[in-house]
BAFI-519459 format. One line per field, with one value per residue (C-alpha): residue number from 1; residue in three letters; chain; z, x, y. Coordinates in steps of 0.05 Angstrom, whole numbers, plus 5000, padded with zeros to 4 digits. Last residue first. Example, Ala and Ser with C-alpha at 12.3 -4.5 7.8 and 13.67 -1.06 7.14 Angstrom:
<atoms>
resi	(2_1)
resn	(Ser_Ala)
chain	(A_A)
up	(5143_5156)
east	(5273_5246)
north	(4979_4910)
</atoms>
This chain:
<atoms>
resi	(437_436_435_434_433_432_431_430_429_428_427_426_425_424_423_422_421_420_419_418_417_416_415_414_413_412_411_410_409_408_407_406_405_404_403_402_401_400_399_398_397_396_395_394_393_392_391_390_389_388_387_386_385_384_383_382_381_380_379_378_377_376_375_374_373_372_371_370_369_368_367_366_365_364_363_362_361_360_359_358_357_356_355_354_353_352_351_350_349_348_347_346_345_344_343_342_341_340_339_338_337_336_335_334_333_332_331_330_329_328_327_326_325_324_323_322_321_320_319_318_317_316_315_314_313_312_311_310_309_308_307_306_305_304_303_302_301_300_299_298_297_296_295_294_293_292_291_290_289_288_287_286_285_284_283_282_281_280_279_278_277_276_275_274_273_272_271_270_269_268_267_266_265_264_263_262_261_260_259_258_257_256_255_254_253_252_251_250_249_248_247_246_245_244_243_242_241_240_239_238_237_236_235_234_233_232_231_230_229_228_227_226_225_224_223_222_221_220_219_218_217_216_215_214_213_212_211_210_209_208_207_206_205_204_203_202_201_200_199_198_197_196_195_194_193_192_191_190_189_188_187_186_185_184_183_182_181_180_179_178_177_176_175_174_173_172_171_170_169_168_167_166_165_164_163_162_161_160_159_158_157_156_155_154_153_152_151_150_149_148_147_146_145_144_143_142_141_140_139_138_137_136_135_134_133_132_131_130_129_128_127_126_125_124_123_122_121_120_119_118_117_116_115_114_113_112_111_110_109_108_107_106_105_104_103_102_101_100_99_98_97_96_95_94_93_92_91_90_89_88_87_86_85_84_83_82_81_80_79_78_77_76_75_74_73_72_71_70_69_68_67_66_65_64_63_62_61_60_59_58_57_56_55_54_53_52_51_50_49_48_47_46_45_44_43_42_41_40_39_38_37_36_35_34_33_32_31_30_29_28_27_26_25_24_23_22_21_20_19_18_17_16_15_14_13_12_11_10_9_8_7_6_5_4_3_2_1)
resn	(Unk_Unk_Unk_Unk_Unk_Unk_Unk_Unk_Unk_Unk_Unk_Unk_Unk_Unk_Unk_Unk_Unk_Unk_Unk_Unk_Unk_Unk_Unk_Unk_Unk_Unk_Unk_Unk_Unk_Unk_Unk_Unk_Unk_Unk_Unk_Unk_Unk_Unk_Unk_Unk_Unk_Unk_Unk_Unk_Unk_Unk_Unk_Unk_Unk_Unk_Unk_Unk_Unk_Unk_Unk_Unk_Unk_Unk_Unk_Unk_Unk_Unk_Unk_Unk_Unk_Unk_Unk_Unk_Unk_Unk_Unk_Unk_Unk_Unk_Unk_Unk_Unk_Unk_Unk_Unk_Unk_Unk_Unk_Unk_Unk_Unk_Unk_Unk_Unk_Unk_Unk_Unk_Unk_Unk_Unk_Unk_Unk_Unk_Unk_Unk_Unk_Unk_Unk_Unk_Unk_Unk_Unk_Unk_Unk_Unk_Unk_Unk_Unk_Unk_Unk_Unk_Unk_Unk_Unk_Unk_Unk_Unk_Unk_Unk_Unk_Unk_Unk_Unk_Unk_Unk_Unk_Unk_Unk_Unk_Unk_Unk_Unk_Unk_Unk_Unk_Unk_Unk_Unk_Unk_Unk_Unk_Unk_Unk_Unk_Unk_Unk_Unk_Unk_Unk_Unk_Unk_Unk_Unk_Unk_Unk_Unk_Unk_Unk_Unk_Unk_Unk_Unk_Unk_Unk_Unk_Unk_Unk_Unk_Unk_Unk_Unk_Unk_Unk_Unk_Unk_Unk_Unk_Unk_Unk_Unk_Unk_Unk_Unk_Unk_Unk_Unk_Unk_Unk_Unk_Unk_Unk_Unk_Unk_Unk_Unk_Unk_Unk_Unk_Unk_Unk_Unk_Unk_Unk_Unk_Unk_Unk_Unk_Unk_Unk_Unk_Unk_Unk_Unk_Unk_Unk_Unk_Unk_Unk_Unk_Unk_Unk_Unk_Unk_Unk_Unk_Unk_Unk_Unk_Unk_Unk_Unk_Unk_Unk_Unk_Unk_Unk_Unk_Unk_Unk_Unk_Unk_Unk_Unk_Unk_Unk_Unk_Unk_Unk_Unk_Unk_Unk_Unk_Unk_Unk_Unk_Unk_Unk_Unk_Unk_Unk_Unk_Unk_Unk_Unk_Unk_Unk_Unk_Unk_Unk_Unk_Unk_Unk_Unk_Unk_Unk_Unk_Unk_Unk_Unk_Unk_Unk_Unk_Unk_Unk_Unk_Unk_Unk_Unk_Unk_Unk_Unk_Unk_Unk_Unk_Unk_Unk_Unk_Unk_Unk_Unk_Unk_Unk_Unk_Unk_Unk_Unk_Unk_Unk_Unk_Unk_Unk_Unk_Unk_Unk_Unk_Unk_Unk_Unk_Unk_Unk_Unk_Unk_Unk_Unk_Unk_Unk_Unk_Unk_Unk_Unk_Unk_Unk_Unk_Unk_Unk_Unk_Unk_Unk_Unk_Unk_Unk_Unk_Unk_Unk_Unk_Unk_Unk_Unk_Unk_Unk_Unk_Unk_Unk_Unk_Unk_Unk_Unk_Unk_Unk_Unk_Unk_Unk_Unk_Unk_Unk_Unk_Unk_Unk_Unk_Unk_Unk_Unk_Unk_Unk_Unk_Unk_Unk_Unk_Unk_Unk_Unk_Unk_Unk_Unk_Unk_Unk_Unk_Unk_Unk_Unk_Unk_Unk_Unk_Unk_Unk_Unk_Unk_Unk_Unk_Unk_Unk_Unk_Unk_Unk_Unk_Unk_Unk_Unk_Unk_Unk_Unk_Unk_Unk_Unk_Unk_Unk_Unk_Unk_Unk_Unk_Unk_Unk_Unk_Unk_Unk_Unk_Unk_Unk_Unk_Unk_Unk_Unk)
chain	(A_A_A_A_A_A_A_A_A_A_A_A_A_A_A_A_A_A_A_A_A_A_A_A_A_A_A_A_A_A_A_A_A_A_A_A_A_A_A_A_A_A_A_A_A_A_A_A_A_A_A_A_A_A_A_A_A_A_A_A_A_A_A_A_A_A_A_A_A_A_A_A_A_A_A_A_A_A_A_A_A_A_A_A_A_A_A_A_A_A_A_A_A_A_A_A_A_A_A_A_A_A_A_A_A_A_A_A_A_A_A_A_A_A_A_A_A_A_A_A_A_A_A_A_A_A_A_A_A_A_A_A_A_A_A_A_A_A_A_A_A_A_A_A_A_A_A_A_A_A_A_A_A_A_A_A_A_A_A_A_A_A_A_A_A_A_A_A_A_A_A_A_A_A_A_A_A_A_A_A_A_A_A_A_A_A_A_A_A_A_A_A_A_A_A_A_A_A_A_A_A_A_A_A_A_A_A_A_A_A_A_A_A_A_A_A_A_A_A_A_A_A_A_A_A_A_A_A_A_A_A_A_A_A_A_A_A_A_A_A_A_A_A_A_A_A_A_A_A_A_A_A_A_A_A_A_A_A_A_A_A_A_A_A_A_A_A_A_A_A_A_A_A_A_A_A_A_A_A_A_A_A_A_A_A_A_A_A_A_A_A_A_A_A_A_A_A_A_A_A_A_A_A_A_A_A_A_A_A_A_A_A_A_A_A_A_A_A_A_A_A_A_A_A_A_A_A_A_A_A_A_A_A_A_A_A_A_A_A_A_A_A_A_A_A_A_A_A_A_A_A_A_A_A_A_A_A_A_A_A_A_A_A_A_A_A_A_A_A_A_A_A_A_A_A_A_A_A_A_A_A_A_A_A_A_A_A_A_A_A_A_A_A_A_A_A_A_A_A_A_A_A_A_A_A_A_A_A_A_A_A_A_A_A_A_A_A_A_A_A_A_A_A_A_A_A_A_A_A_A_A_A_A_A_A_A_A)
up	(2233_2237_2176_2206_2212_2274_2298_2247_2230_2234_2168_2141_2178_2222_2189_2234_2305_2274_2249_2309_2344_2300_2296_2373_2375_2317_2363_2435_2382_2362_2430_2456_2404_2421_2496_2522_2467_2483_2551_2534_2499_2555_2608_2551_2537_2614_2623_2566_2606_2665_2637_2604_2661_2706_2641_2649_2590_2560_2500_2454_2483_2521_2484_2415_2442_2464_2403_2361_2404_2402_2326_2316_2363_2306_2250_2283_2312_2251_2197_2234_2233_2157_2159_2190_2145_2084_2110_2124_2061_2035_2087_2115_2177_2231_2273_2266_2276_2355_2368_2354_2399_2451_2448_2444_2492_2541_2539_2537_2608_2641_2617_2681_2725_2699_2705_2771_2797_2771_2805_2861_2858_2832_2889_2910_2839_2894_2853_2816_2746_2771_2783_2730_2696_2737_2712_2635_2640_2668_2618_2558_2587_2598_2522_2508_2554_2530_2468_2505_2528_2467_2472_2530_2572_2629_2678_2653_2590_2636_2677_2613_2583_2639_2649_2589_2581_2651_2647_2583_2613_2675_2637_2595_2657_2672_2605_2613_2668_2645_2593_2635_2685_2724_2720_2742_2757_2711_2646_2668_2666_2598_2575_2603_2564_2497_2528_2554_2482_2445_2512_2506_2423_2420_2456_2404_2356_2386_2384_2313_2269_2320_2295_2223_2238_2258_2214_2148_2088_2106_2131_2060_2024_2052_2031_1954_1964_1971_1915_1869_1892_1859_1808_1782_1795_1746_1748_1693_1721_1770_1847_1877_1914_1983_2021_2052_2076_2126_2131_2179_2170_2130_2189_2244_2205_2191_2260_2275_2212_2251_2321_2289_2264_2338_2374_2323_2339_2413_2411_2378_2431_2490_2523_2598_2583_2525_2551_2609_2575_2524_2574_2609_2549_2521_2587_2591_2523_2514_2565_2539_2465_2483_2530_2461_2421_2477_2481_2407_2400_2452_2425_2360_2387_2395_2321_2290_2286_2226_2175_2237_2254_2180_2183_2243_2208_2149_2180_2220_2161_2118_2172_2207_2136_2133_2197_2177_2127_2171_2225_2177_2154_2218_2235_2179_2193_2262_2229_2245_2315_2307_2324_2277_2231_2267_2260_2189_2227_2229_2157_2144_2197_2172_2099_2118_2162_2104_2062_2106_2128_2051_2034_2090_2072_1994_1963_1936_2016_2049_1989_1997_2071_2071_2018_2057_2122_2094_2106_2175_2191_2165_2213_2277_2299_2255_2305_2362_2343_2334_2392_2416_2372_2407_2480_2461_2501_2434_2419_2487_2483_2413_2426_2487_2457_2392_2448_2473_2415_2384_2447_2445_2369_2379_2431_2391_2333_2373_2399_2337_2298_2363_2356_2283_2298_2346_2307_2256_2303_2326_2402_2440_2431_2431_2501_2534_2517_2543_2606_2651_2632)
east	(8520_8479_8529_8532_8463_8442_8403_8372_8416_8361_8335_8258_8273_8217_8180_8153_8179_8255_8257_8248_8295_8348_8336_8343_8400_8432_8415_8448_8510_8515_8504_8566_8607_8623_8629_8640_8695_8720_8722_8760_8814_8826_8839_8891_8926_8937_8968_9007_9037_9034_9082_9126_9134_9159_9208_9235_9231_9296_9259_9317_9312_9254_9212_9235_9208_9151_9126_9150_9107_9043_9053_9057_9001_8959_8969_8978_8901_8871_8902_8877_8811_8809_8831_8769_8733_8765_8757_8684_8664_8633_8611_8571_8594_8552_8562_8636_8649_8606_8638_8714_8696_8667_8735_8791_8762_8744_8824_8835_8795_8833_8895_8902_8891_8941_8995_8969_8987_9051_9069_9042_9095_9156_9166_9198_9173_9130_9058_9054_9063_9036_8970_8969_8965_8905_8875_8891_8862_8793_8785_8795_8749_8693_8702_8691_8629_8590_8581_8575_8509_8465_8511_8470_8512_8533_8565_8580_8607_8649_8675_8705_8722_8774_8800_8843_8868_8892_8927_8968_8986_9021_9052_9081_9103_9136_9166_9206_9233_9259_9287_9323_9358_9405_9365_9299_9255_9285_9276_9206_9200_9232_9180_9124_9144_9123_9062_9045_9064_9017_8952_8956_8925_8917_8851_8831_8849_8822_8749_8763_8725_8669_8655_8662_8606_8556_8582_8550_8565_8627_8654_8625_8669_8724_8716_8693_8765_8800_8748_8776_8850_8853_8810_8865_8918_8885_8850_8854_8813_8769_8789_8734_8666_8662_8620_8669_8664_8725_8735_8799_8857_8903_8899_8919_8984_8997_8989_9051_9085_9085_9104_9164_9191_9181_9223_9279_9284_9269_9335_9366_9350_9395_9382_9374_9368_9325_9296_9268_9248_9203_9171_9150_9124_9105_9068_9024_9016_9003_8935_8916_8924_8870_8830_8823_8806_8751_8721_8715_8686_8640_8619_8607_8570_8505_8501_8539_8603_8645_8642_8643_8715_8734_8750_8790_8830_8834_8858_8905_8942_8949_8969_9015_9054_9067_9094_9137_9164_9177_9210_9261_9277_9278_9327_9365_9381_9402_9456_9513_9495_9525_9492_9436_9441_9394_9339_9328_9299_9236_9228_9226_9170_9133_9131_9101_9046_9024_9022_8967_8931_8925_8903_8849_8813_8817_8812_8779_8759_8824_8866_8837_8837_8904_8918_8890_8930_8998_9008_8981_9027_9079_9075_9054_9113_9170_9140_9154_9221_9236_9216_9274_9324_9294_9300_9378_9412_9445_9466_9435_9379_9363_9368_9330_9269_9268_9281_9208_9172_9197_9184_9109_9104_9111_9061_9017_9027_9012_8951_8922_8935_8894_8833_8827_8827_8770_8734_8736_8711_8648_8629_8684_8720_8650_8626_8698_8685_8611_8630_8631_8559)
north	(6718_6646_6627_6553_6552_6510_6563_6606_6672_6720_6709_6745_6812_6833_6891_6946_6913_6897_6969_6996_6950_6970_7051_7044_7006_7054_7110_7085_7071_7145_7161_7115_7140_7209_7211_7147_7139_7211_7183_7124_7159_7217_7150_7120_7197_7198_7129_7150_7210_7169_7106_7167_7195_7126_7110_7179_7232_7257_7270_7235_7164_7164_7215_7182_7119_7130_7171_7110_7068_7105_7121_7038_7020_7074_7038_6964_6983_7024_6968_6916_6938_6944_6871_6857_6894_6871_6790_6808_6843_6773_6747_6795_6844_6857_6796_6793_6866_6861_6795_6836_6885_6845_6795_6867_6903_6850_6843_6912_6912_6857_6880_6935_6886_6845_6900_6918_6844_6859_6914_6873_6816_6864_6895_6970_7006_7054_7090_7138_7107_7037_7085_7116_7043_7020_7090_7089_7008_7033_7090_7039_6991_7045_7056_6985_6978_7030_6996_6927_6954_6925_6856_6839_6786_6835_6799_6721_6761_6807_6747_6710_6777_6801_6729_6724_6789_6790_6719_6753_6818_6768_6729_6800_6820_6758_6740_6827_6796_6732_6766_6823_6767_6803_6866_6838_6902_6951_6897_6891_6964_6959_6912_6943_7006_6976_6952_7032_7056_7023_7033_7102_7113_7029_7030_7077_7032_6974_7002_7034_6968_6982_7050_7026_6970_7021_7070_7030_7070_7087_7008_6983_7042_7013_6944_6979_7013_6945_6919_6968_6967_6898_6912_6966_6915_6870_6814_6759_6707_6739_6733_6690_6720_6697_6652_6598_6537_6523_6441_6433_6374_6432_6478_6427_6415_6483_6500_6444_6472_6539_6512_6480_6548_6574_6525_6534_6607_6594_6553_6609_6648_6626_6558_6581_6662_6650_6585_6629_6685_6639_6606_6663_6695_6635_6617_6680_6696_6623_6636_6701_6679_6618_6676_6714_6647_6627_6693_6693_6620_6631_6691_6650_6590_6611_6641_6574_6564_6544_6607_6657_6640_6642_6709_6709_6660_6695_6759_6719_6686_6740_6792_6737_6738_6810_6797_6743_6786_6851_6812_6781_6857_6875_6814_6839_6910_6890_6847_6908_6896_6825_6759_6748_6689_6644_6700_6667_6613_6650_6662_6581_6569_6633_6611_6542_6576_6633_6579_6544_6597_6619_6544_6550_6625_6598_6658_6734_6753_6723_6761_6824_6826_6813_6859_6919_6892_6889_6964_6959_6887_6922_6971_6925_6883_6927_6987_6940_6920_6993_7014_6960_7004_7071_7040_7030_6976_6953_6880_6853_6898_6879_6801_6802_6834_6785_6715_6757_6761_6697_6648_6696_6675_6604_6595_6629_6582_6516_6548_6582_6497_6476_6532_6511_6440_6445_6497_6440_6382_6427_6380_6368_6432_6473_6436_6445_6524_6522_6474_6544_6559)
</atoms>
């Protein structure tokens, strides 16, 4: 039903708050992202420095992600939102002090803390999704959260190009830092319970790395949920580079005003990923095919963008309107993938797991956009080849997907139901429970 999302605001007050404190910080982050991109340009015009940006976006976030999963799995899920929230409003404003190219050293410095940061505070937060909905109401919870980020994707981005040319970026700066005690606000009113085993008195480093490896080892011994933990990732092989190359297409296409270019084309990735998962889940509501589903959504967004590669750059309307259709798919991608992990994963691992995830997809967007950027810059590679080339690796992606995984997953359905006919288990997540996983 449509009213489903209205239904879960109204209805579970701490999803409610949860979801309010994710849109206030979203919005934030997409003023950042973009003010970020128009800052480096300005000071350099270099595609490698504005790889960079991108690769400061998603590195640290990978080598944080171990910790973060630690730390949302051995604490307090809400207090480490909540720190995590304060520390980002006074990082961000940090970027006040950047207005030389000899300062570029700081902002990715800057960029590196907050997000380290982001990794603790969305890892717990995804975390905790699970820990305050019940069975029925956790897909819509996902596809609510991902279409949530769709929608402020769409008008920070926009938003945020505009004030930056209009206002200039330290406005967004400031912007952004309020945003954060805004989400801290909503976090710190929310009730997450929480079955997870606390950090023993006394660890040491060496238990530390223990139960990091013991997270690991949890994804090994169970491939059905390690599979699903590389869906993004292998979106992420093609797909890394293409978003770093949407911006300097939409640099190309609005040359007098680069940021509010580059907000439109990101708008317009953001109101794709929104809508692709709300019509897939209306179409094909059986999460046994959903498998097959993510690597067809990894072919379908290397072909939409093949085809901005080959075809005309004369408007900017239906280049755009390609752009969306090609996020459509990551966007069901991202929401069926991350349903499927929830569900599979306990409690107690669920944290590690998650930020195991996060470690494949920042890992691998991070080679992606280096390797753009070193064939644009050094490769002498053209912007409209090097949107084909990794149009190419996206559409080779999802067929090894279809390929490889999709039988392994056809067998693990099997092996499920098989099971559930000899001996039925004793919980199935009892509707109502708020742990219904």
């Amino acid at each position: 039903m449509q009213n489903e999302y209205l239904t879960l605001i109204r209805t579970n007050r701490n999803y409610r708050l949860l979801w309010s404190g994710a849109v206030a910080s979203f919005l934030g982050d997409w003023f950042n992202t973009i003010a970020l991109y128009v800052i480096v340009q300005k000071l350099t015009g270099s595609p490698l420095a504005l790889g960079a940006v991108f690769i400061t976006k998603m590195l640290p976030f990978a080598i944080g992600s171990p910790l973060a999963g630690l730390l949302t799995d051995r604490f307090n899920r809400r207090r480490l939102m909540i720190g995590t929230d304060v520390l980002r409003a006074v990082t961000v404003l940090g970027f006040l002090a950047i207005d030389r190219p000899s300062e570029l050293w700081l902002l990715y410095a800057l960029i590196s803390l907050q997000v380290f940061l982001s990794a603790v505070f969305i890892t717990a937060r995804m975390a905790s999704i699970p820990n305050i909905t019940t069975a029925e109401e956790l897909p819509v919870a996902n596809a609510l959260s991902a279409a949530t980020w769709s929608v402020i994707l769409a008008i920070g981005a926009a938003l945020g190009g505009l004030v930056s040319d209009l206002f200039g970026t330290d406005a967004v700066f400031v912007l952004d830092s309020l945003t954060y005690v805004i989400s801290a606000f909503f976090v710190w009113k929310t009730v997450i319970p929480q079955r997870t085993d606390a950090m023993k008195e006394g660890a040491t480093l060496g238990d530390a790395l223990r139960d990091i490896v013991a997270g690991w080892r949890h994804m090994v011994e169970r491939p059905h949920i390690g599979r699903i933990a590389m869906a993004k990732a292998a979106w992420s092989v093609g797909g890394g580079g293409l978003v770093f190359m949407l911006a300097i297409l939409g640099e190309r296409l609005f040359p007098e005003s680069p940021g509010l270019g580059i907000g439109v084309l990101y708008s317009i990735r953001g109101i794709g990923t929104g809508i692709g998962p709300i019509v897939a889940r209306r179409f094909v509501p059986d999460e046994r095919r959903w498998p097959a589903l993510l690597g067809t959504t990894i072919l379908a967004c290397g072909l939409v963008y093949i085809a901005i590669g080959l075809l005309p750059w004369g408007g900017w309307w239906w280049i755009a309107l390609l752009v969306g259709l090609a996020h459509a798919p990551s966007g069901i991608n991202w929401v069926f993938s991350t349903i499927l992990l929830q569900r599979r994963t306990e409690d107690r691992f669920r944290g590690r797991v998650v930020a195991t995830q996060w470690l494949f997809l920042t890992g691998t967007d991070s080679l992606s956009i280096l390797a753009a950027a070193l064939l644009l810059e050094f490769g002498g590679m053209s912007l409209r080849a090097g949107i084909l080339a990794f149009a190419v690796v996206e559409v080779v992606c999802g067929l090894l997907w279809l390929v490889l995984v999709v039988p392994a997953e056809t067998r693990h359905t099997i092996a499920v139901d098989d099971e559930a006919r000899v001996d039925p288990p004793l919980v199935r997540g009892e509707k109502g429970s708020r742990f219904g996983v």
